[in-house]
C-alpha positions as CSV (number, residue, x, y, z in Angstrom):
1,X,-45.3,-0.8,39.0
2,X,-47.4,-2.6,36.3
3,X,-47.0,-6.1,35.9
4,X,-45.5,-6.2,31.9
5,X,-43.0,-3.7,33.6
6,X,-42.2,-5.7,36.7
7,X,-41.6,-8.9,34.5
8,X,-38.9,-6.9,32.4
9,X,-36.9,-5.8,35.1
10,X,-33.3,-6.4,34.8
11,X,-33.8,-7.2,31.0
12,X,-30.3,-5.8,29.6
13,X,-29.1,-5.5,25.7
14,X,-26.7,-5.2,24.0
15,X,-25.0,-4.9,20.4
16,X,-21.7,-6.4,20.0
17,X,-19.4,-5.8,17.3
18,X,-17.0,-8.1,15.7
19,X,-15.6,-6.4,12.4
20,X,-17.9,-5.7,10.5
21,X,-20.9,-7.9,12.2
22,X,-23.1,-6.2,14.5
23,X,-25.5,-8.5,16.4
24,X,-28.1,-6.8,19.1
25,X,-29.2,-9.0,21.8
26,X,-31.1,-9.0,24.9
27,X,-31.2,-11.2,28.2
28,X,-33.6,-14.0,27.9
29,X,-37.0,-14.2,29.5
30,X,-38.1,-17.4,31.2
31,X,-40.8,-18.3,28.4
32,X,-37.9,-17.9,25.9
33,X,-35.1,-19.6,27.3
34,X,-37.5,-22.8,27.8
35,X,-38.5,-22.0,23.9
36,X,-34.1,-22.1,23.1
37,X,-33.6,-25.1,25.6
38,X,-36.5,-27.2,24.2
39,X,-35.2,-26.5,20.7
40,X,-32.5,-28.7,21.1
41,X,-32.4,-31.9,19.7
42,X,-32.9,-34.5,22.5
43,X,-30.8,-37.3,21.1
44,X,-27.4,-35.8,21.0
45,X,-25.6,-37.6,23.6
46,X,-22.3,-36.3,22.6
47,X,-21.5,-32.9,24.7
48,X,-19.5,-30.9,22.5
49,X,-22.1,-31.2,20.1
50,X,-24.9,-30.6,22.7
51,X,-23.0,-27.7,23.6
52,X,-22.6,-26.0,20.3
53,X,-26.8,-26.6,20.1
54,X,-27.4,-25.2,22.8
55,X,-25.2,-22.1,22.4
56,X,-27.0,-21.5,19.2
57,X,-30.5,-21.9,20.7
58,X,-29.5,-19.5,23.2
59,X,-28.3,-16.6,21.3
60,X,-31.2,-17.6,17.8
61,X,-33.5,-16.8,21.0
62,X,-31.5,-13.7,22.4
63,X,-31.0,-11.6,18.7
64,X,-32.6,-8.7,18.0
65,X,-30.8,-7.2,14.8
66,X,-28.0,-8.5,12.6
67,X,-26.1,-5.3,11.2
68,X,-29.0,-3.3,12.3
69,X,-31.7,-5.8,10.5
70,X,-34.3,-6.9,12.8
71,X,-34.6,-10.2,13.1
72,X,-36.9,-13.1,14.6
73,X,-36.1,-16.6,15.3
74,X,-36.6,-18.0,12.1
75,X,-33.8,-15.7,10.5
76,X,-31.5,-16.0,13.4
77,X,-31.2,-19.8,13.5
78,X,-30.8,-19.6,9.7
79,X,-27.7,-16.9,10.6
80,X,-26.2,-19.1,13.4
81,X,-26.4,-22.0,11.1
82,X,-24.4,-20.7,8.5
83,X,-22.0,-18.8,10.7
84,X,-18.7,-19.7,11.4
85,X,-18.1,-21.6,14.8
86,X,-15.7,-19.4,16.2
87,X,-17.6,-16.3,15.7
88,X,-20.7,-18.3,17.0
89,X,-18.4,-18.8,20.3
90,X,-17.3,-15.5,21.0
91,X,-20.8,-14.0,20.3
92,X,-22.2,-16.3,22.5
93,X,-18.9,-15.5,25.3
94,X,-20.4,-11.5,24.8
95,X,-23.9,-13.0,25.6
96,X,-22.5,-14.7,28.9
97,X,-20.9,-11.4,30.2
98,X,-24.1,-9.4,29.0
99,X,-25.9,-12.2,31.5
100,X,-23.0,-11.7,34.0
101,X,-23.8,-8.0,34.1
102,X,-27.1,-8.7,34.7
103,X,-26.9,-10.9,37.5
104,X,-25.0,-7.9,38.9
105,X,-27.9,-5.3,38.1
106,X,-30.3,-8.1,40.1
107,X,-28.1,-7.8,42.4
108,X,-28.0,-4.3,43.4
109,X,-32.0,-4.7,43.3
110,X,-31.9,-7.1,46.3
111,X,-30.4,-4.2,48.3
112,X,-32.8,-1.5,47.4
């Protein structure tokens, strides 16, 4: 197996629907979850608020199309920004299964 392939095994996606939003996402590579992590400001001490960062870094990071528009970083974070919290919590809830699933699909490739 060639190495670009070997680095994008157990890379899962997913779109999720919520009405009439459809966001596409994927799991996160290491180079860009340390690209979502480091985007968050380093001087919020409060942890709600860190927590609503950093669930926005992770999914501006993770989206590949908003109702079927592709979409890089730059027009995610401006989508996440002017999205509504609760839908910004349960998308990023159907990102943590989608990484749930995958941890499962790793899994099974331990016992191979």
């Amino acid at each position: 197996m060639e190495i670009q392939a070997l680095a994008q095994l157990g890379k899962l996606e997913k779109e999720v629907e919520l009405g009439s939003l459809k966001v596409k996402f994927h799991t996160l590579s290491v180079s860009e979850q340390q690209k979502a992590l480091a985007s968050i400001p380093s001087n919020i001490v409060d942890d709600t608020t860190r927590f609503t960062y950093f669930q926005e870094a992770m999914l501006v990071h993770a989206t590949d199309t908003v109702n079927g528009e592709a979409v890089d970083t730059i027009k995610a974070r401006a989508f996440y920004k002017d999205l509504q919290y609760p839908l910004l919590a349960e998308l990023f809830s159907r990102y943590m299964e989608l990484t749930a699933e995958q941890s499962k699909v790793l899994d099974e490739l331990k016992k191979k």
